[in-house]
MITINU-11324 format. One line per 4 residues: number of its first residue (from 1); for each residue x, y, z of C-alpha. Coordinates in steps of 0.5 Angstrom, whole numbers, padded with zeros to 4 digits. Layout:
# MITINU-11324
NUM) X Y Z ~ ...
END
This chain:
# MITINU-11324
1) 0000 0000 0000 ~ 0003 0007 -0001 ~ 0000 0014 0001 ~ 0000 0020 -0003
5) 0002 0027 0000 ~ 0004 0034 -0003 ~ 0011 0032 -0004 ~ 0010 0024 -0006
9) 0008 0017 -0004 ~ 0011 0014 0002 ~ 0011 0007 0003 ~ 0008 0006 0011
13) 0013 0002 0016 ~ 0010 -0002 0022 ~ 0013 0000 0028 ~ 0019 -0005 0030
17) 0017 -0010 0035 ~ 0009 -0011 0031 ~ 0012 -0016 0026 ~ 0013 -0021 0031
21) 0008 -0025 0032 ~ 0003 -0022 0038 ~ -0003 -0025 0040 ~ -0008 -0019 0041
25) -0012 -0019 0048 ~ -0019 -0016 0050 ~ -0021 -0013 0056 ~ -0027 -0010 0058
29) -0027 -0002 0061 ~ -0030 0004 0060 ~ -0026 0010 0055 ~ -0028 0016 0059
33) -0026 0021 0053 ~ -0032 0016 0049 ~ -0038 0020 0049 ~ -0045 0015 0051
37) -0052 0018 0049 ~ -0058 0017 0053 ~ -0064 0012 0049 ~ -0071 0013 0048
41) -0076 0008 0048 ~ -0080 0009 0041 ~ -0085 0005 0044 ~ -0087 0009 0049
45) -0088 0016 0043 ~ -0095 0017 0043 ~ -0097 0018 0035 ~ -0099 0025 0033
49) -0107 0026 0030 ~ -0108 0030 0025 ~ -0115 0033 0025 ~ -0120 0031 0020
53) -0119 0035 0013 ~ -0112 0037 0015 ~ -0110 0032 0008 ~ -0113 0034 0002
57) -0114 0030 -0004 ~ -0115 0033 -0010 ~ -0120 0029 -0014 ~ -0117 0026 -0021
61) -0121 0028 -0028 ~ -0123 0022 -0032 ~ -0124 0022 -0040 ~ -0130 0018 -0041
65) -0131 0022 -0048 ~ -0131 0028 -0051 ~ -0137 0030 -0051 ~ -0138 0028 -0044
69) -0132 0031 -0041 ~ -0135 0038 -0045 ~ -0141 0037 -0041 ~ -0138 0037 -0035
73) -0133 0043 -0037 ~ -0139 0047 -0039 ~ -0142 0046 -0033 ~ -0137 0047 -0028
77) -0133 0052 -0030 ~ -0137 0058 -0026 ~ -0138 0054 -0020 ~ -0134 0055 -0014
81) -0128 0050 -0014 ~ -0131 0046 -0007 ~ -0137 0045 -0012 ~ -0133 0042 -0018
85) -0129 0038 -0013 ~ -0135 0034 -0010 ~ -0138 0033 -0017 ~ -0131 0029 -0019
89) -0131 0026 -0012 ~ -0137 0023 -0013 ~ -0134 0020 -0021 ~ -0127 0018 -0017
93) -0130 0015 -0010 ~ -0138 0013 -0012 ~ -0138 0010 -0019 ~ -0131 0009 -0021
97) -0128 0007 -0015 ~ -0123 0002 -0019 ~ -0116 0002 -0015 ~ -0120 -0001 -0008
101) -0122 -0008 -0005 ~ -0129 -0007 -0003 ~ -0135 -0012 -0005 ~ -0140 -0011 -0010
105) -0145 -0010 -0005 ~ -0142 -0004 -0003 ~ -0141 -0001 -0010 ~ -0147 -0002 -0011
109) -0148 0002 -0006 ~ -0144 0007 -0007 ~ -0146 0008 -0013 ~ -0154 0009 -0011
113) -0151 0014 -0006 ~ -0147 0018 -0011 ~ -0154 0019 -0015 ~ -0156 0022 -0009
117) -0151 0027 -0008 ~ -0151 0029 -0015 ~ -0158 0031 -0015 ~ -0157 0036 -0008
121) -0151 0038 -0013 ~ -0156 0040 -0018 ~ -0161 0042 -0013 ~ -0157 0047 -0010
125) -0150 0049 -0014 ~ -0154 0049 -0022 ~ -0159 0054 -0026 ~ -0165 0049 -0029
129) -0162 0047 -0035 ~ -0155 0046 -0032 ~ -0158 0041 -0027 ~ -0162 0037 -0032
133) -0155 0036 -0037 ~ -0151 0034 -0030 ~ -0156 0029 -0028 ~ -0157 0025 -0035
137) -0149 0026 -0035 ~ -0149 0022 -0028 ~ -0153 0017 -0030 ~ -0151 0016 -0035
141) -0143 0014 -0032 ~ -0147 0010 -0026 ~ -0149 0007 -0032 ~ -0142 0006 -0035
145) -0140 0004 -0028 ~ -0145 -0004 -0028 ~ -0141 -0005 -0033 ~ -0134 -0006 -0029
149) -0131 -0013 -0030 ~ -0124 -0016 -0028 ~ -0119 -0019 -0031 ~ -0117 -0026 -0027
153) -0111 -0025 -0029 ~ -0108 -0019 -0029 ~ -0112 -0016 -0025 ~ -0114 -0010 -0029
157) -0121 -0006 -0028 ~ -0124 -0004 -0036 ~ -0131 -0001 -0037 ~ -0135 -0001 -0042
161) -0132 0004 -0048 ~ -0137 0010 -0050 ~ -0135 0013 -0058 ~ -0133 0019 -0059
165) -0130 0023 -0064 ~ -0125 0028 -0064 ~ -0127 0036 -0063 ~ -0129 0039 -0070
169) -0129 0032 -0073 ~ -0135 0030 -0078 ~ -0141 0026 -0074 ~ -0139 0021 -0078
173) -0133 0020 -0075 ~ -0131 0012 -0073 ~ -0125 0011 -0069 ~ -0120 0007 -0073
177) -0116 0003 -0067 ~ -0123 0002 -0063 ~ -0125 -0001 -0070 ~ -0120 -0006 -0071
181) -0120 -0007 -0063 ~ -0128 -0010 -0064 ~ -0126 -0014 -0072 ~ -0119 -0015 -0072
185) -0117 -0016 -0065 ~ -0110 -0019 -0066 ~ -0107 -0014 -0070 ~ -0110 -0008 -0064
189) -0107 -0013 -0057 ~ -0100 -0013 -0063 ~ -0101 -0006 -0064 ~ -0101 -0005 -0057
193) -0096 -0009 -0054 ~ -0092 -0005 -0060 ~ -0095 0001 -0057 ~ -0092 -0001 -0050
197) -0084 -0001 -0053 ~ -0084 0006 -0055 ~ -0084 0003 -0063 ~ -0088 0006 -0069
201) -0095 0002 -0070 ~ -0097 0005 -0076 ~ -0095 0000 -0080 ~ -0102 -0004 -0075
205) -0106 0002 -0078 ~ -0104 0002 -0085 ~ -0105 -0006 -0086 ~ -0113 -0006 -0082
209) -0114 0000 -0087 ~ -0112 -0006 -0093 ~ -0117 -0011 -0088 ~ -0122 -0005 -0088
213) -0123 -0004 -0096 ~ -0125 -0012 -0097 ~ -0132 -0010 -0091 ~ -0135 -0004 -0091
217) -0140 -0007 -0088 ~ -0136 -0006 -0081 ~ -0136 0001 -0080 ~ -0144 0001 -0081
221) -0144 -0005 -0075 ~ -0140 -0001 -0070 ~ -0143 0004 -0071 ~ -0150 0000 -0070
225) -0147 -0003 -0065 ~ -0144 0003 -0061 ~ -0152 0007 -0062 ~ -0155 0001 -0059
229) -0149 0001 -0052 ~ -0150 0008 -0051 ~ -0159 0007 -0052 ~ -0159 0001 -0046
233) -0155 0005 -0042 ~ -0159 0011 -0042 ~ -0165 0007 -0041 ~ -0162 0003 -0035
237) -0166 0002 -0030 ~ -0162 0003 -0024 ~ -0166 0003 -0017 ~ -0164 0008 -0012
241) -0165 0007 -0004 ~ -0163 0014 -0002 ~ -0168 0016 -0007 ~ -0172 0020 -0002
245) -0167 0023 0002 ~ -0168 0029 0003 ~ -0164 0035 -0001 ~ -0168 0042 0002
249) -0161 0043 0006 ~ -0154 0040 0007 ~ -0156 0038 0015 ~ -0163 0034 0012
253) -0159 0031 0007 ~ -0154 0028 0012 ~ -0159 0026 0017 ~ -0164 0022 0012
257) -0157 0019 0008 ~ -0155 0017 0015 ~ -0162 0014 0017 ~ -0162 0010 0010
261) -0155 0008 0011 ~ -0157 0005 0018 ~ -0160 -0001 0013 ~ -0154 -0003 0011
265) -0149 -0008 0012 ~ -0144 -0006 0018 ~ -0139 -0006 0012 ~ -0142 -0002 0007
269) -0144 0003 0012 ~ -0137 0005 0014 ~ -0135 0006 0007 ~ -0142 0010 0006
273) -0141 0014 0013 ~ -0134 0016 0010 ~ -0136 0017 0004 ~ -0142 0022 0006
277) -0138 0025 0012 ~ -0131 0027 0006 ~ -0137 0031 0002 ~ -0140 0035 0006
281) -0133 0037 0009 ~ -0132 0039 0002 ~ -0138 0043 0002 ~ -0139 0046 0009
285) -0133 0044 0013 ~ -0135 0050 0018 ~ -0141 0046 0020 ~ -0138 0039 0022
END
């Protein structure tokens, strides 16, 4: 071993006498220039509480379609930012609550419950015409949201998907990808798994738009097919046991909601009492 200095390297010696062989010995003592810290047991620590509301989670916006998403815009737009947030929160924790282990019991009713806080929204927060929209959009996406389904595999959660068309785009429109995923279905799961390794996929497209020249029947049947979705779910019947609550204010809405929530199950009237108590704290936390 050698050590690098200003003025070179110097080859280290052992002092004479340690070459021999020493047996090194061990004692027990105490080095008083060794400082000794105190110990604490952690066990004995008490974990801070934080009051409820003092954690904000800002609610994430869905794309469903684009003339869906416009709607919701249009609409919450000019409303105080509290009012949009509990309309998305109903979107994120009532019909699409996808990223949480609870049964299907309680996503049923979660889902009734949303419907329910949709119309004290719309009664409250909306002129007229605005409430009419809202409404026929949520249940609409409550609609969307029965048809929820698993893979057993992958474990990966998928709704059914509503047609759309880009903004400015012609009526009659037709999404090549989603035509391919519906006729040609291993040449879109080739395209995506394309897609998922950052390489080109248009040679997929290109080659489906040569599949597509030979049927043409196909984009008249997607779109029937696609008219007839959104037909059903529009006039999905989706009964309701919070359709009687009470939306003359936020406090009646509450107590009714929770009389109707005590004829539940123990497990979906915690998730609905949490559920219930994260909306009113969005609309009036000065009140709880």
């Amino acid at each position: 071993m050698r050590i690098q200095t200003e003025r070179g390297q110097l080859v280290p010696t052992l002092p004479s006498g340690l070459e021999k062989n020493i047996i090194p010995t061990i004692s027990t003592g105490h080095l008083p220039l060794v400082r000794h810290h105190d110990t604490i047991e952690l066990s004995a620590a008490t974990a801070r509480e934080l009051p409820e509301g003092a954690i904000i989670h800002e609610t994430p916006r869905f794309f469903f379609n684009v003339e869906i998403n416009e709607t919701l815009d249009e609409i919450l737009s000019g409303k105080a930012g509290n009012v949009s947030k509990a309309a998305y929160q109903i979107l994120e924790s009532n019909f699409f609550a996808t990223n949480r282990d609870i049964q299907d019991e309680e996503r049923v009713a979660l889902r009734e419950a949303g419907l329910a806080k949709a119309r004290y929204l719309a009664e409250h927060y909306m002129a007229e015409d605005e409430a009419s929209k809202f409404m026929d959009t949520m249940k609409l996406l409550a609609a969307v949201s029965t048809t929820r389904k698993v893979d057993p595999t992958t474990g990966t959660v998928t709704y059914v998907e509503l047609q759309t068309r880009p903004k400015g785009a012609p009526d009659d429109y037709v999404n090549a990808s989603q035509l391919m995923k519906r006729f040609d279905p291993s040449a879109y799961a080739g395209m995506q798994e394309v897609i998922r390794n950052g390489e080109n996929s248009g040679s997929f497209l290109i080659q489906f738009a040569k599949k597509l020249r030979h049927h043409p029947e196909w984009v008249n049947q997607y779109r029937q097919e696609q008219k007839d979705i959104l037909t059903e779910l529009k006039n999905l019947d989706l009964p309701n046991r919070f359709a009687d609550a009470d939306t003359g204010s936020l406090s009646s809405f509450l107590e009714t909601m929770a009389l109707h929530i005590e004829g539940f199950s123990l497990a979906s009237q915690k998730e609905l009492q949490g559920n219930l108590n994260s909306f009113a704290l969005l609309l009036s936390p000065a009140d709880l």
